[in-house]
N, CA, C and O atoms as a CHARMM CRD file, in Angstrom:
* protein
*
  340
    1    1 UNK  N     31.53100  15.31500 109.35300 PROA 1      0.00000
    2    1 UNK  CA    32.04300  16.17800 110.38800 PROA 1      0.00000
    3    1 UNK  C     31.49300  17.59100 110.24700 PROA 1      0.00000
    4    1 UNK  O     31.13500  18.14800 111.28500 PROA 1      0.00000
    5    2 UNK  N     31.36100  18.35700 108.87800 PROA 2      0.00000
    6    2 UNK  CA    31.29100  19.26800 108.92500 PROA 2      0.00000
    7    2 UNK  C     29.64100  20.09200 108.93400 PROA 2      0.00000
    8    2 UNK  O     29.27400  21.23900 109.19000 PROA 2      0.00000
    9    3 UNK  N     28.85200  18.66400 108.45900 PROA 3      0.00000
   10    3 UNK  CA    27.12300  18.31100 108.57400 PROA 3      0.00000
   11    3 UNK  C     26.98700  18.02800 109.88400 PROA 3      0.00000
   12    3 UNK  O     25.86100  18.46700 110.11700 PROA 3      0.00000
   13    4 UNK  N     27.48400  17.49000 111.08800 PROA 4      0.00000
   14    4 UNK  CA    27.49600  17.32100 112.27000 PROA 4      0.00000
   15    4 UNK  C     27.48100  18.25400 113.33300 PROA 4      0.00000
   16    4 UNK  O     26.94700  18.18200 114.44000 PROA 4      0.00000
   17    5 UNK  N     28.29100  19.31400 112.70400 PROA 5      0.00000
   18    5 UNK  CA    28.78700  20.31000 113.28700 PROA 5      0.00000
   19    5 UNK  C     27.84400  21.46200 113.06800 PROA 5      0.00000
   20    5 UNK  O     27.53800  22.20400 114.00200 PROA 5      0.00000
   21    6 UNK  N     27.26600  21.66100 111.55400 PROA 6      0.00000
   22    6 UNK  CA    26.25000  22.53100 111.45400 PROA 6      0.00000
   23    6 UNK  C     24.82400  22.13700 111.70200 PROA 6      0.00000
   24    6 UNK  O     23.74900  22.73700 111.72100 PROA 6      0.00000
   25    7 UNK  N     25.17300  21.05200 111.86300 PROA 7      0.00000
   26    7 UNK  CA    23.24800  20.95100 112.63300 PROA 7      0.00000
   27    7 UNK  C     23.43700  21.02400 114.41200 PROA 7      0.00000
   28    7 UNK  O     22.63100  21.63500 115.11400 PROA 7      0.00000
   29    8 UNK  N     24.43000  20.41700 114.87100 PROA 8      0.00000
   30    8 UNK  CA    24.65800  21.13100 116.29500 PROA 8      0.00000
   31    8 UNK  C     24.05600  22.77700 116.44900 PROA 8      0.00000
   32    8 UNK  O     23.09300  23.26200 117.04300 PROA 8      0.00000
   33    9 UNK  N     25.35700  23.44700 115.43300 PROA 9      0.00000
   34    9 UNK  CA    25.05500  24.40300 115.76200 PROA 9      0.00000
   35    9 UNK  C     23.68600  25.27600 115.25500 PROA 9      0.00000
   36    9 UNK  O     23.51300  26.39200 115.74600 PROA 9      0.00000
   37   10 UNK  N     22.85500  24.81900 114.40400 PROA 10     0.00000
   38   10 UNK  CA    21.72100  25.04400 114.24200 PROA 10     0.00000
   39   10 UNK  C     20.77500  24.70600 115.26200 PROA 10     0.00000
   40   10 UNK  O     19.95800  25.55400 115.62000 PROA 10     0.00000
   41   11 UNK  N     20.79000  23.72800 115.69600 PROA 11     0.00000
   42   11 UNK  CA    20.14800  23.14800 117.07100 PROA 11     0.00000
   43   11 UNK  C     20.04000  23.88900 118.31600 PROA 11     0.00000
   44   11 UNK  O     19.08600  24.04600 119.07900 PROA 11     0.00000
   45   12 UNK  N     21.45800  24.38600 118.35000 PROA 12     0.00000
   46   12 UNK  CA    21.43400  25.42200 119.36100 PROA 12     0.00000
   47   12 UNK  C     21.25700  26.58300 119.18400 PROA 12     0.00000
   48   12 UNK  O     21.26100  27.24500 120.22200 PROA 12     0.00000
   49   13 UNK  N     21.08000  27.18300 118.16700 PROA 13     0.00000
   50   13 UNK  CA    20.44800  28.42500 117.60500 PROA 13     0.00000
   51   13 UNK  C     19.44700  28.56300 117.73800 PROA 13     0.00000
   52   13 UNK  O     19.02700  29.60400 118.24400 PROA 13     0.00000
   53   14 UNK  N     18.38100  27.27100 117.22000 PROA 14     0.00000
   54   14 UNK  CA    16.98400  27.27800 116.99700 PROA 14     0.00000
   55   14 UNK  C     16.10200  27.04900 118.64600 PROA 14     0.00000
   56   14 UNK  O     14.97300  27.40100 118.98700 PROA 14     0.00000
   57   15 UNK  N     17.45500  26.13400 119.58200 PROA 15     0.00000
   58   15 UNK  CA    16.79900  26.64100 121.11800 PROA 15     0.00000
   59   15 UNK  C     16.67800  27.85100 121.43800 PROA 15     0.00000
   60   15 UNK  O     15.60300  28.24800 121.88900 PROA 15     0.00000
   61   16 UNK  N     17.82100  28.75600 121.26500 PROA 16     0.00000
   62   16 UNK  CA    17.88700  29.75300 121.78000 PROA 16     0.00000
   63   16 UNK  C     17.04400  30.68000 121.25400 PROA 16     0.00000
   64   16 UNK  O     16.61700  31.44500 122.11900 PROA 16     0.00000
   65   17 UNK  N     16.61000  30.91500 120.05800 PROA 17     0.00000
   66   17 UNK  CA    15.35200  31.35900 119.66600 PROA 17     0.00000
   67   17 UNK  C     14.13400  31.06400 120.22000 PROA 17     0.00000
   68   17 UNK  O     13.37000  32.02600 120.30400 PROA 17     0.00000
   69   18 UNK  N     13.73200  30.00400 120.62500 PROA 18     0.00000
   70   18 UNK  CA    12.54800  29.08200 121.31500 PROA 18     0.00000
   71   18 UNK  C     12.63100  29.53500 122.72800 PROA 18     0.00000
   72   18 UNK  O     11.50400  29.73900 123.17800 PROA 18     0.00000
   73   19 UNK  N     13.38500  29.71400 123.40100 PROA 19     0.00000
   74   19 UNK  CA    13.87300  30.18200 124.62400 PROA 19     0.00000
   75   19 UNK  C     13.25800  31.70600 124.51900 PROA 19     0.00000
   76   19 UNK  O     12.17400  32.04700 124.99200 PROA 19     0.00000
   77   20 UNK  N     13.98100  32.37100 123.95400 PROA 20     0.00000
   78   20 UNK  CA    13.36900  33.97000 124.13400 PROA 20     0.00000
   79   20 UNK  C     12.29100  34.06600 123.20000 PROA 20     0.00000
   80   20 UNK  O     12.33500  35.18700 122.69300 PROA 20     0.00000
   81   21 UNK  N     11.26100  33.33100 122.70800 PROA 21     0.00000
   82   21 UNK  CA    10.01500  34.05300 122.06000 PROA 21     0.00000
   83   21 UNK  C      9.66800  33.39300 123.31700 PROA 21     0.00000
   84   21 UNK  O      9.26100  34.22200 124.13200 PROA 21     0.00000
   85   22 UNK  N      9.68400  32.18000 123.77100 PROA 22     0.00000
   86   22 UNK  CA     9.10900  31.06500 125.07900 PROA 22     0.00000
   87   22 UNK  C      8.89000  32.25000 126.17300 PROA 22     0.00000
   88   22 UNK  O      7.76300  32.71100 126.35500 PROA 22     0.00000
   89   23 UNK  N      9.92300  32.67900 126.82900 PROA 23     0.00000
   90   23 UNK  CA    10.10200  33.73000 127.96600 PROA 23     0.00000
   91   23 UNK  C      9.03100  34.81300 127.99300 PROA 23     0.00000
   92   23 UNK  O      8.32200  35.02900 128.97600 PROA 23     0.00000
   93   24 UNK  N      8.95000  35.60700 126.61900 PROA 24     0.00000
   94   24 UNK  CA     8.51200  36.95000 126.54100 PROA 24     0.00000
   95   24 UNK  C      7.01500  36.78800 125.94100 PROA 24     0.00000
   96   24 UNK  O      6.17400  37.67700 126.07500 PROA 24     0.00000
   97   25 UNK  N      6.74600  35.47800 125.21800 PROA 25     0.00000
   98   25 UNK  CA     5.07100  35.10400 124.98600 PROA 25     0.00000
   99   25 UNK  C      4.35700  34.38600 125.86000 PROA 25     0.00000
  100   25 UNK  O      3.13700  34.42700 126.01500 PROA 25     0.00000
  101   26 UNK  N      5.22700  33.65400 126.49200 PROA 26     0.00000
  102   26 UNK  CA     4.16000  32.81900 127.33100 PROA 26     0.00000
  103   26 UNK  C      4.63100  33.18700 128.92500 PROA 26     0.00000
  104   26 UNK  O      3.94500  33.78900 129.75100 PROA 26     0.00000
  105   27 UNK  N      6.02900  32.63700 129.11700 PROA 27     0.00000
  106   27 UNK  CA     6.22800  32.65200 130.55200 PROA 27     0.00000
  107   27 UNK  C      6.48400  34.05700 131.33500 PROA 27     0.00000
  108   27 UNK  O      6.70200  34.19000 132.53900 PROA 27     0.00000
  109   28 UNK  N      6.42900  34.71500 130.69000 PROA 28     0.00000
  110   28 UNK  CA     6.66200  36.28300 131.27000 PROA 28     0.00000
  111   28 UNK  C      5.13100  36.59200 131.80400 PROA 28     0.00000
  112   28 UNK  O      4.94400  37.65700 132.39200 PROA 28     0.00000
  113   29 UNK  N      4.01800  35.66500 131.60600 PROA 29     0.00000
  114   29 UNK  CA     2.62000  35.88900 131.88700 PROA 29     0.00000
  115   29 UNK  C      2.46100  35.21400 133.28200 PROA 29     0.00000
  116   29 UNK  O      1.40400  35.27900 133.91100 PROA 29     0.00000
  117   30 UNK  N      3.54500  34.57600 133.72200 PROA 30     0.00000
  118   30 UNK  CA     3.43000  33.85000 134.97400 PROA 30     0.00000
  119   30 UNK  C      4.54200  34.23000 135.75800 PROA 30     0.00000
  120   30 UNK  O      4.08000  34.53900 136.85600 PROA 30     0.00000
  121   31 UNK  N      5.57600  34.34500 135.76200 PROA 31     0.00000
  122   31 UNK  CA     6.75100  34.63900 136.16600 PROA 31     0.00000
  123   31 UNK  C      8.08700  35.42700 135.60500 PROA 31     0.00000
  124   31 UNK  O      9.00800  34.92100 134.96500 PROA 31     0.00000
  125   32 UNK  N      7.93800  36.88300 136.03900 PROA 32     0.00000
  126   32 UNK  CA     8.72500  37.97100 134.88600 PROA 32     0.00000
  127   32 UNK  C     10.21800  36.98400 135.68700 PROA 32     0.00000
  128   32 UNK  O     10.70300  36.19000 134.88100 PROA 32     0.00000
  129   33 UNK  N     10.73900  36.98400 136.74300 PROA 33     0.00000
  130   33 UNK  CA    12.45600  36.41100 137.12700 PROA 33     0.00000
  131   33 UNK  C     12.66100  35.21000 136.28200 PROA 33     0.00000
  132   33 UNK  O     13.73800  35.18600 135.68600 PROA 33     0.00000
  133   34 UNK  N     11.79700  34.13200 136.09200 PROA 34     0.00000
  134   34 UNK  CA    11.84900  33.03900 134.91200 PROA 34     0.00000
  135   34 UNK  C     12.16400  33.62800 133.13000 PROA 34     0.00000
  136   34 UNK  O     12.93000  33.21100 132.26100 PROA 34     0.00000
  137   35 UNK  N     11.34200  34.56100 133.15600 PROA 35     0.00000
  138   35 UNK  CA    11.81400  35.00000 131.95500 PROA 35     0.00000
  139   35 UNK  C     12.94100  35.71700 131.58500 PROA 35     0.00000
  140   35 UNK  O     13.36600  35.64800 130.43200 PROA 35     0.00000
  141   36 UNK  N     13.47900  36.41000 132.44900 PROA 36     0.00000
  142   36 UNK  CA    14.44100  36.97100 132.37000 PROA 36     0.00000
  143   36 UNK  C     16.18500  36.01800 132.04400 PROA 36     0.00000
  144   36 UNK  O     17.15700  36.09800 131.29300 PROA 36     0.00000
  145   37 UNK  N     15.48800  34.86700 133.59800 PROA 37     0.00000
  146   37 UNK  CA    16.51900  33.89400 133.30000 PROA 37     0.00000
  147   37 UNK  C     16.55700  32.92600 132.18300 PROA 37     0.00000
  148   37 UNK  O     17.41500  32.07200 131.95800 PROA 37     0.00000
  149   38 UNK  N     15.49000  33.20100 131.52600 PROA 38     0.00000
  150   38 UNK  CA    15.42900  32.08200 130.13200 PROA 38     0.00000
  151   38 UNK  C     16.29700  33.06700 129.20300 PROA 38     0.00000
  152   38 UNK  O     17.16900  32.71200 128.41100 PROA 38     0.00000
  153   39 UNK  N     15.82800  34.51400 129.49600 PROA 39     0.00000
  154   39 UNK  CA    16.49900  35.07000 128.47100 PROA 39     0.00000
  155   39 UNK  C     18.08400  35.23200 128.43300 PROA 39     0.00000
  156   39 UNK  O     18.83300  35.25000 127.45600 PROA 39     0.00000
  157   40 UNK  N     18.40100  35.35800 129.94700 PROA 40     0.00000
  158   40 UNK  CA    19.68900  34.99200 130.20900 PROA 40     0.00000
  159   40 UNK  C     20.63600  33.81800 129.42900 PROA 40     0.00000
  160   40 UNK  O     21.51300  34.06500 128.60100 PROA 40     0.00000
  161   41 UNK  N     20.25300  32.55300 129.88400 PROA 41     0.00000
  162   41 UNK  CA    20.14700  31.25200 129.48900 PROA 41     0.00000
  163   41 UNK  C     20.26500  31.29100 127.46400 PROA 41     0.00000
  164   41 UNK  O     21.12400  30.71100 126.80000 PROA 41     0.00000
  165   42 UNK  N     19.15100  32.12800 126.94300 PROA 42     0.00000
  166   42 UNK  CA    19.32900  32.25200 125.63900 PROA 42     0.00000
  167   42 UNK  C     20.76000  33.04000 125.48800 PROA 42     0.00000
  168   42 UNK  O     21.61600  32.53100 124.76400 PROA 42     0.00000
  169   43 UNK  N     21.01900  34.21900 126.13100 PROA 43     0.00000
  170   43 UNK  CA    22.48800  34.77700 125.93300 PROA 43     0.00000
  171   43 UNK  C     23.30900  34.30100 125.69300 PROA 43     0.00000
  172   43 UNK  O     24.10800  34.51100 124.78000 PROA 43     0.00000
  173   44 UNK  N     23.28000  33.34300 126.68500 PROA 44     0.00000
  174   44 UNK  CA    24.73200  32.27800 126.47600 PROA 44     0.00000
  175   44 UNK  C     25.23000  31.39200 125.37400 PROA 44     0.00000
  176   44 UNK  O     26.33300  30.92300 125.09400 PROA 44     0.00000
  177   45 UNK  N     23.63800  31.30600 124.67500 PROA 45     0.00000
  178   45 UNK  CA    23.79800  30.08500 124.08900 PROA 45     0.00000
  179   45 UNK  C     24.33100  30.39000 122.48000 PROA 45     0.00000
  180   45 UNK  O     24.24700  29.38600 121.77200 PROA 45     0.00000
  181   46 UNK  N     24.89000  31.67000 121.76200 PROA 46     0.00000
  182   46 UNK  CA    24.96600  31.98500 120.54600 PROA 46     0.00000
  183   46 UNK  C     26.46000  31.43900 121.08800 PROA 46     0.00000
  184   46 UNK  O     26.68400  30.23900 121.24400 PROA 46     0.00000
  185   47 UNK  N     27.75700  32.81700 121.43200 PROA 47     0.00000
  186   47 UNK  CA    28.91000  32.21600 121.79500 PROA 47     0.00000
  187   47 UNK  C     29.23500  30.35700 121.93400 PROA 47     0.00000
  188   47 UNK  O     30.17500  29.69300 121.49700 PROA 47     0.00000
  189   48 UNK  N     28.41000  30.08200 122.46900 PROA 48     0.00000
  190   48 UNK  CA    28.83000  28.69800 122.44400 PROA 48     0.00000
  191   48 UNK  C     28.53800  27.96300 121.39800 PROA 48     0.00000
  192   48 UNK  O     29.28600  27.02400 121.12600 PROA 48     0.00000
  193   49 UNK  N     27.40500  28.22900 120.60100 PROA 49     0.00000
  194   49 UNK  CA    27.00400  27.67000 119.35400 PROA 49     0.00000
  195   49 UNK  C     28.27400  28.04100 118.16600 PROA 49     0.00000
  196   49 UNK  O     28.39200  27.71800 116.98400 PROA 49     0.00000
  197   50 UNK  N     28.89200  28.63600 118.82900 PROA 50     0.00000
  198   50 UNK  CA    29.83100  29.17900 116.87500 PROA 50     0.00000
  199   50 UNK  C     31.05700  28.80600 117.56800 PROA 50     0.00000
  200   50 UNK  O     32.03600  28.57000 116.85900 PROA 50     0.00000
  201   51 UNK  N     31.20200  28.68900 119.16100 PROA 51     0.00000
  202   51 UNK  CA    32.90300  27.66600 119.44300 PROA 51     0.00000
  203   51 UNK  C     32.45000  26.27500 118.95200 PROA 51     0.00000
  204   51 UNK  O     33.32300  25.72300 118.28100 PROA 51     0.00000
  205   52 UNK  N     31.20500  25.49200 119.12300 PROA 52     0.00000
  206   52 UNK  CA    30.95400  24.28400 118.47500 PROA 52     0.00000
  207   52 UNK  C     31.16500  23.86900 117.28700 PROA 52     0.00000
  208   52 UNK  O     31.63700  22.75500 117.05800 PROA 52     0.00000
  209   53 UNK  N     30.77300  24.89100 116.19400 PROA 53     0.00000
  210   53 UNK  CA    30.43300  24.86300 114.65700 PROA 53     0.00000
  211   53 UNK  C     31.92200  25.57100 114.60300 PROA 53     0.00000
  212   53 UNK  O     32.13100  25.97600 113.45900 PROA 53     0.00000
  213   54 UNK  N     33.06900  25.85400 115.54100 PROA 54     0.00000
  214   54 UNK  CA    34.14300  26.27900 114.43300 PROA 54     0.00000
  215   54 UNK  C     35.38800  25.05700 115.29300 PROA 54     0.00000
  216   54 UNK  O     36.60400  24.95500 115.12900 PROA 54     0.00000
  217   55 UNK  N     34.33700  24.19500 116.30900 PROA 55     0.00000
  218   55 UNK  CA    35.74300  23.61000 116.72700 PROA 55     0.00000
  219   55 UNK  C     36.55500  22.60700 115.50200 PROA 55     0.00000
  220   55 UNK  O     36.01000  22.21000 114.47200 PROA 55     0.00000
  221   56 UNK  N     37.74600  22.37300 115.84700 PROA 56     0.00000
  222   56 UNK  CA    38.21700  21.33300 114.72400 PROA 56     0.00000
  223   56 UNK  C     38.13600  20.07600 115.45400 PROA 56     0.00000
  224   56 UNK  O     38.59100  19.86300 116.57800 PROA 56     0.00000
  225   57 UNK  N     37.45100  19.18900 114.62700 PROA 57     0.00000
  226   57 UNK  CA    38.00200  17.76300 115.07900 PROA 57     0.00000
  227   57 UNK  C     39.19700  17.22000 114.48500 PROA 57     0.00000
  228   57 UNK  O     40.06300  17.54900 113.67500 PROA 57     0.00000
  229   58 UNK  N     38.78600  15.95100 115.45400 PROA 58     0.00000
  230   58 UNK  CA    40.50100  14.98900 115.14900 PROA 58     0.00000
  231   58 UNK  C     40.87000  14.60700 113.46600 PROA 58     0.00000
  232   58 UNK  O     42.00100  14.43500 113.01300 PROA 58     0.00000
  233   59 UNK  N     39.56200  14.53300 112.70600 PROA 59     0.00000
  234   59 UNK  CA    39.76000  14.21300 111.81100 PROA 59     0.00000
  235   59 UNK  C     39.94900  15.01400 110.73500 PROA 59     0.00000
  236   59 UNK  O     40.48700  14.58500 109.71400 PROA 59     0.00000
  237   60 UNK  N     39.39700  16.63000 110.90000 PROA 60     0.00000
  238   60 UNK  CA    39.59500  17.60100 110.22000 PROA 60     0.00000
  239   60 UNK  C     41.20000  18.04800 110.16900 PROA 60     0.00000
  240   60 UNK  O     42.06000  18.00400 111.04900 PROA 60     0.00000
  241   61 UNK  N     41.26700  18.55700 108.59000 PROA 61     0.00000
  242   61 UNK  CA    42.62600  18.97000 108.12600 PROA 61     0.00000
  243   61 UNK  C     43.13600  20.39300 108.63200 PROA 61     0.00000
  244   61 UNK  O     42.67900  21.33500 107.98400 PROA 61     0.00000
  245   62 UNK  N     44.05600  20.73800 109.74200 PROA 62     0.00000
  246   62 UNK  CA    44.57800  21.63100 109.98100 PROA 62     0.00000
  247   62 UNK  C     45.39800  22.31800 108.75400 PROA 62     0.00000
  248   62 UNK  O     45.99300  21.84900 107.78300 PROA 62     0.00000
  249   63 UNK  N     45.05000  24.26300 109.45600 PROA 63     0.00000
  250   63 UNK  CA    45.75200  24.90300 108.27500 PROA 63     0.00000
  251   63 UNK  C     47.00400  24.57600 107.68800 PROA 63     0.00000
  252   63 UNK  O     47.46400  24.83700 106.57700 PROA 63     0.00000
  253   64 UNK  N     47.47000  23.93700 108.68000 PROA 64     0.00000
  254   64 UNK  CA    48.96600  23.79100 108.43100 PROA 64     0.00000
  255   64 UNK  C     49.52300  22.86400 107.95900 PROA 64     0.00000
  256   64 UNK  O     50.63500  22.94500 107.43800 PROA 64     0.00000
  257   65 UNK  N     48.66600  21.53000 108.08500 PROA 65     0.00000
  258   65 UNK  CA    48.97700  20.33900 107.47000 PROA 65     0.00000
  259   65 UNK  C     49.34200  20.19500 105.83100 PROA 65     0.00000
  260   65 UNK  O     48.64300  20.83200 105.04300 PROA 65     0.00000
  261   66 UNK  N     50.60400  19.22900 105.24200 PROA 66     0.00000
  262   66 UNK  CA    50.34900  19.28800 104.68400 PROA 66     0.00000
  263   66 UNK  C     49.40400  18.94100 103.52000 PROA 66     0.00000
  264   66 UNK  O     48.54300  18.16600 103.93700 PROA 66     0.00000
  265   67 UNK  N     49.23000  19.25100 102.10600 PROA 67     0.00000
  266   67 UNK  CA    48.03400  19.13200 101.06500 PROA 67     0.00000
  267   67 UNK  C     48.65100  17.99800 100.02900 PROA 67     0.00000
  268   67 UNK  O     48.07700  17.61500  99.01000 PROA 67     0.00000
  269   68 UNK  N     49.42300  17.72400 100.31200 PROA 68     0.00000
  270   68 UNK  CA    49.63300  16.25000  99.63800 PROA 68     0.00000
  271   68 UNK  C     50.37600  16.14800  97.70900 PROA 68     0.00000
  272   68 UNK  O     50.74100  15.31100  96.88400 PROA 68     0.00000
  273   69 UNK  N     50.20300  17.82200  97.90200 PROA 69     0.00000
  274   69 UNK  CA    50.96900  17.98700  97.16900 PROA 69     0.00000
  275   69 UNK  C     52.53800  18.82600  96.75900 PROA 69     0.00000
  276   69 UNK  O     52.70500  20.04500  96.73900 PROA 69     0.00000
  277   70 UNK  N     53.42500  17.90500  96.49800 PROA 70     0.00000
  278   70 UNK  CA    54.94000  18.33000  97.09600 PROA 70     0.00000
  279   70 UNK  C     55.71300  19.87700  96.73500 PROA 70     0.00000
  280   70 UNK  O     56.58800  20.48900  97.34800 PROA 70     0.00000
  281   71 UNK  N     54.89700  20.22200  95.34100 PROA 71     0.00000
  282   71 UNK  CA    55.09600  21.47000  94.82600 PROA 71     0.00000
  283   71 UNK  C     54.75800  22.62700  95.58900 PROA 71     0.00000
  284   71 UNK  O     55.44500  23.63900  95.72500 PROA 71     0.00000
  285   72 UNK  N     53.24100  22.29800  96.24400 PROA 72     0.00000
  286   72 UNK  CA    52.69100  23.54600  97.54400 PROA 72     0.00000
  287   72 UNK  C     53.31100  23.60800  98.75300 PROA 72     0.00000
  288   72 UNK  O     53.76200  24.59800  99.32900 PROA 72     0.00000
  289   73 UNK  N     53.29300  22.24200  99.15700 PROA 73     0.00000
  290   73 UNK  CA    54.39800  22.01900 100.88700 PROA 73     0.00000
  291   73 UNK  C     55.23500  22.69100 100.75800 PROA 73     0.00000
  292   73 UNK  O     55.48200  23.45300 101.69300 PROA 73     0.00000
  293   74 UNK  N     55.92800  22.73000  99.75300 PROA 74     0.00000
  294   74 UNK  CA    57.95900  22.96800  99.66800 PROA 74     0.00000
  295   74 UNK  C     57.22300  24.53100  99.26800 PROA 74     0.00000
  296   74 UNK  O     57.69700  25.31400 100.09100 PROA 74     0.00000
  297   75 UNK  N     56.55400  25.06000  98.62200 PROA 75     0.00000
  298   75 UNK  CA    56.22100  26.43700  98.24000 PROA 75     0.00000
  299   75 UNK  C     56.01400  27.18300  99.90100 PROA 75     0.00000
  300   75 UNK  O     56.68300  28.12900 100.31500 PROA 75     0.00000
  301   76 UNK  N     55.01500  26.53200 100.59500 PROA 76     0.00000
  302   76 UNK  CA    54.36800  26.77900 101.79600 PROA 76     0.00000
  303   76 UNK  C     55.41800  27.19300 102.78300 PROA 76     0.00000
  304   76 UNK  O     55.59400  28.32100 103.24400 PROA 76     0.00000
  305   77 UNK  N     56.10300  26.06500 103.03600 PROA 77     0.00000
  306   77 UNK  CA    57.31500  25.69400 103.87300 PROA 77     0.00000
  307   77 UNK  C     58.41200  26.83500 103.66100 PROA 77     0.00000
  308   77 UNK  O     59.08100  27.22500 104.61800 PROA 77     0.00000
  309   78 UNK  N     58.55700  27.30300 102.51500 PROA 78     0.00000
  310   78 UNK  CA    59.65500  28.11300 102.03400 PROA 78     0.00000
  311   78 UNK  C     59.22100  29.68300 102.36100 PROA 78     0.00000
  312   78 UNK  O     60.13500  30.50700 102.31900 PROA 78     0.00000
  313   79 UNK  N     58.21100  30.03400 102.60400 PROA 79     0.00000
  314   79 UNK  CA    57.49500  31.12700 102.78200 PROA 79     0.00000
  315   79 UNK  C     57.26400  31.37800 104.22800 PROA 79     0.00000
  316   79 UNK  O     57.50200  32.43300 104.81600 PROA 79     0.00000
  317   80 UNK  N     56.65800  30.03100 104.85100 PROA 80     0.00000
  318   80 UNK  CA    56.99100  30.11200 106.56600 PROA 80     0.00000
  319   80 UNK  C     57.89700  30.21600 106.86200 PROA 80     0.00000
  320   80 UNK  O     57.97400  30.91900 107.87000 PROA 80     0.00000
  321   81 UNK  N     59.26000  29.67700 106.31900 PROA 81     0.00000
  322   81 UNK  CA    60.51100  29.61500 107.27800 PROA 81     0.00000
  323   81 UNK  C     60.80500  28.17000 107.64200 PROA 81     0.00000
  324   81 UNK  O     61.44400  27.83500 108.64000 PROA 81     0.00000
  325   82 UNK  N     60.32200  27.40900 106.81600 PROA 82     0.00000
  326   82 UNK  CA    60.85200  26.07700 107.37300 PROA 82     0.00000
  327   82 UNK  C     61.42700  25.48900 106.54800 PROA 82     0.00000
  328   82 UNK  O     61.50800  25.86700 105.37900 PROA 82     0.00000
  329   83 UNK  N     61.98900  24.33600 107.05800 PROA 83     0.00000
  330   83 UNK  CA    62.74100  23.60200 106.34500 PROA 83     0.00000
  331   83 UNK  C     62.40200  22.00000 106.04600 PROA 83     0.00000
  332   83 UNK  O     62.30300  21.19600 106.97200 PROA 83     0.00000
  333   84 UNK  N     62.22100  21.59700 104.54700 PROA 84     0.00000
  334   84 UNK  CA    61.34600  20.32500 104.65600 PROA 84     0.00000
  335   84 UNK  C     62.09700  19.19700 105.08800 PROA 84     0.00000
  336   84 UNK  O     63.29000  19.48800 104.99900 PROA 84     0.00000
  337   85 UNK  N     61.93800  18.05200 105.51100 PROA 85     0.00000
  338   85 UNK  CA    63.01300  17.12900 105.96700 PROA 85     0.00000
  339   85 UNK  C     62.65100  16.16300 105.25800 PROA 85     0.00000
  340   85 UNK  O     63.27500  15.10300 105.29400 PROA 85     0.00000
């Protein structure tokens, strides 16, 4: 999950790099509005690369869950305000 997640988001890093050297070395020699919109297009693409690489999946352990061990829960629990059942 967490190798899945960082090559996504490497993937989309390494477009968006490819995108703006792409725009400003080659295609800016044929069409400056194409390049601009590639570079646009690259803008977008960091923000979305780090909601990918920080989403949680189903299978990943939330902060809150507990750790399986009964000494930390009841420590945890007692510090939030809850009550263990």
């Amino acid at each position: 999950m967490y190798a899945r997640r960082r090559r996504n988001y490497f993937l989309m890093m390494g477009g968006c790099v490819a995108l703006f050297v792409s725009a400003w070395a080659v295609v800016r020699l044929w069409s400056m509005p194409v390049a601009v919109g590639m570079c646009v297009v690259a803008m977008v693409i960091p923000p979305v690369a780090a909601m990918v690489a920080n989403r949680r999946g189903p299978e990943d352990r939330w902060w809150d869950d507990p750790s399986g061990d009964p000494e930390s829960d009841e420590w945890w629990d007692e510090l939030d305000g809850r009550k263990r059942h």
